[in-house]
C-alpha positions as CSV (number, residue, x, y, z in Angstrom):
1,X,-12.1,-136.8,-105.6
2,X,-9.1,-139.8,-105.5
3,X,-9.9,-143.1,-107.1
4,X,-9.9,-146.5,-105.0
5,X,-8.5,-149.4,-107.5
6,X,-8.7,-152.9,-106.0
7,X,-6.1,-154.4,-108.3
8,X,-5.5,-158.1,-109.5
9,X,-3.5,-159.5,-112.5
10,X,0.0,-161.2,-113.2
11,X,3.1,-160.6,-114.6
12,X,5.6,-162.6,-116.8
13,X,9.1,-163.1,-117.6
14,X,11.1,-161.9,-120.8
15,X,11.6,-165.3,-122.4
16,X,15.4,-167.2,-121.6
17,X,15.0,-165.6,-117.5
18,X,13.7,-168.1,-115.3
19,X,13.4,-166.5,-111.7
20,X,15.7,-167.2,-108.4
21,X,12.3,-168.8,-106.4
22,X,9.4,-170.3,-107.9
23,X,6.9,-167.3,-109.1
24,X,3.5,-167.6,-109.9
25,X,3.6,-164.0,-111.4
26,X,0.1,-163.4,-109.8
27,X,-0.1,-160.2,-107.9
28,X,-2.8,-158.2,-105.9
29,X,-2.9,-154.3,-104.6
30,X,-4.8,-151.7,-103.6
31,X,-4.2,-148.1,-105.7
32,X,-5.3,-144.8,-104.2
33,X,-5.2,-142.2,-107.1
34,X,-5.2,-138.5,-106.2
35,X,-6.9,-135.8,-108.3
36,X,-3.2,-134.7,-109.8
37,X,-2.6,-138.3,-110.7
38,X,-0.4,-139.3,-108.4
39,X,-0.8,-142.9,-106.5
40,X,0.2,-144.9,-103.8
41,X,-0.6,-148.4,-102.6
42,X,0.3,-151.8,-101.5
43,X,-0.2,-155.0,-101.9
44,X,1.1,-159.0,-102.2
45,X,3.2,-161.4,-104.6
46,X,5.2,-164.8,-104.7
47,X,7.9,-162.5,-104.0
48,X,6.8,-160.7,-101.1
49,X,4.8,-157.3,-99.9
50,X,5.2,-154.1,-101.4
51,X,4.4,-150.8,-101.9
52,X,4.0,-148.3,-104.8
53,X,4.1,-145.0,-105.9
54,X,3.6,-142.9,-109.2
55,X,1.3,-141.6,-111.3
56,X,-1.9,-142.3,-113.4
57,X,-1.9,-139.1,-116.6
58,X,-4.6,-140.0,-118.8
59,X,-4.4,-143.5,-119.7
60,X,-0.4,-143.8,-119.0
61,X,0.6,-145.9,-116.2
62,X,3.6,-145.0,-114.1
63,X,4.6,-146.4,-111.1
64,X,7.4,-147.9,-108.6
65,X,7.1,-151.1,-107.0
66,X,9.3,-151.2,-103.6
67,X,9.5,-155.0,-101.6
68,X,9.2,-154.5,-97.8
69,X,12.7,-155.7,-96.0
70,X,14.5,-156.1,-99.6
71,X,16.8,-154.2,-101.6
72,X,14.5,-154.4,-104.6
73,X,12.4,-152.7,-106.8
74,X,11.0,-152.6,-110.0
75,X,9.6,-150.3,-112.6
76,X,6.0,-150.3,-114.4
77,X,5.4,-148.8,-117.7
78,X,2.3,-149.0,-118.9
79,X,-1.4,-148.1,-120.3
80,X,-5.3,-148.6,-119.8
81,X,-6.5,-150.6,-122.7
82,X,-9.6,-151.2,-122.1
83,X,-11.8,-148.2,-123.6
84,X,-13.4,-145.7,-121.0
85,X,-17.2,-146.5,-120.1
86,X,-17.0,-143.1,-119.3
87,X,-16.4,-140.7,-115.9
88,X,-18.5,-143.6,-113.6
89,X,-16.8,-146.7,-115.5
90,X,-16.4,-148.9,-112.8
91,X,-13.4,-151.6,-114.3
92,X,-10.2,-150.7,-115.9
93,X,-7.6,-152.9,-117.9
94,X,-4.1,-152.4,-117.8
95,X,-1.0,-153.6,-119.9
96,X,2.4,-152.5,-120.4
97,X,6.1,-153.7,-119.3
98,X,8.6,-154.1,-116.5
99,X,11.9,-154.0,-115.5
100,X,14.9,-153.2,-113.0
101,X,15.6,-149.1,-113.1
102,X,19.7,-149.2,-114.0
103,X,20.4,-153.2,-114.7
104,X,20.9,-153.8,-118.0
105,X,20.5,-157.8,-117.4
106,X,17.7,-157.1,-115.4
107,X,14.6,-159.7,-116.3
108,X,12.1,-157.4,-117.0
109,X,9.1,-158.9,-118.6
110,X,5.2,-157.6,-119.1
111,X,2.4,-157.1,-116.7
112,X,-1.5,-157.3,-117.4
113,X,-4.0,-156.1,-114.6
114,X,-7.3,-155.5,-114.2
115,X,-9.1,-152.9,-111.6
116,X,-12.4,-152.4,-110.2
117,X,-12.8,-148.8,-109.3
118,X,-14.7,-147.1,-106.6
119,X,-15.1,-143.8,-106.3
């Protein structure tokens, strides 16, 4: 049975990188996560719409963000924080870090999101 996650959260900036257009670093998506871990979804940011894809292994966090129209994309690494209320829990806390796959100057920075779960 996949997981539904309604995500919300931000994202910051490694310190010294100021970005190219004003950025709140809020973001919004919806997850679908598949019994074998893999996910999908899409969602909204100061930057534009996007999609992602990856996985969800225990409590480790993978995924690919892709901007609709634009040659970019960014990489999430991460894990789930917040301790398991068990098989039903109904919230879930993420936090981990970001950056550009193959750009060393990339900006890269840290992400913390929170998810309410329906199943």
């Amino acid at each position: 049975m996949p997981l539904y996650l309604t995500v919300t959260g931000h994202y910051t900036y490694n310190a010294g990188h100021k970005p190219s257009k004003p950025d709140n670093g809020k973001t919004s998506f919806d997850m679908t996560v598949k019994q074998d871990g893999s996910l999908y979804g899409s969602g909204r940011d100061n930057i534009g719409q996007f999609t992602i894809s990856g996985t969800l292994k225990g409590s480790k966090l993978d995924f690919r963000k892709d901007y609709s129209g634009k040659n970019l994309h960014w990489k999430y690494d991460g894990y789930q924080v917040q301790a398991s209320g068990g098989p039903n829990d109904t919230q879930r806390h993420f936090h981990g870090k970001w950056h550009q796959p193959g750009c060393p100057n990339s900006p890269g920075g840290e992400f913390d999101f929170k998810a309410d779960v329906t199943y």
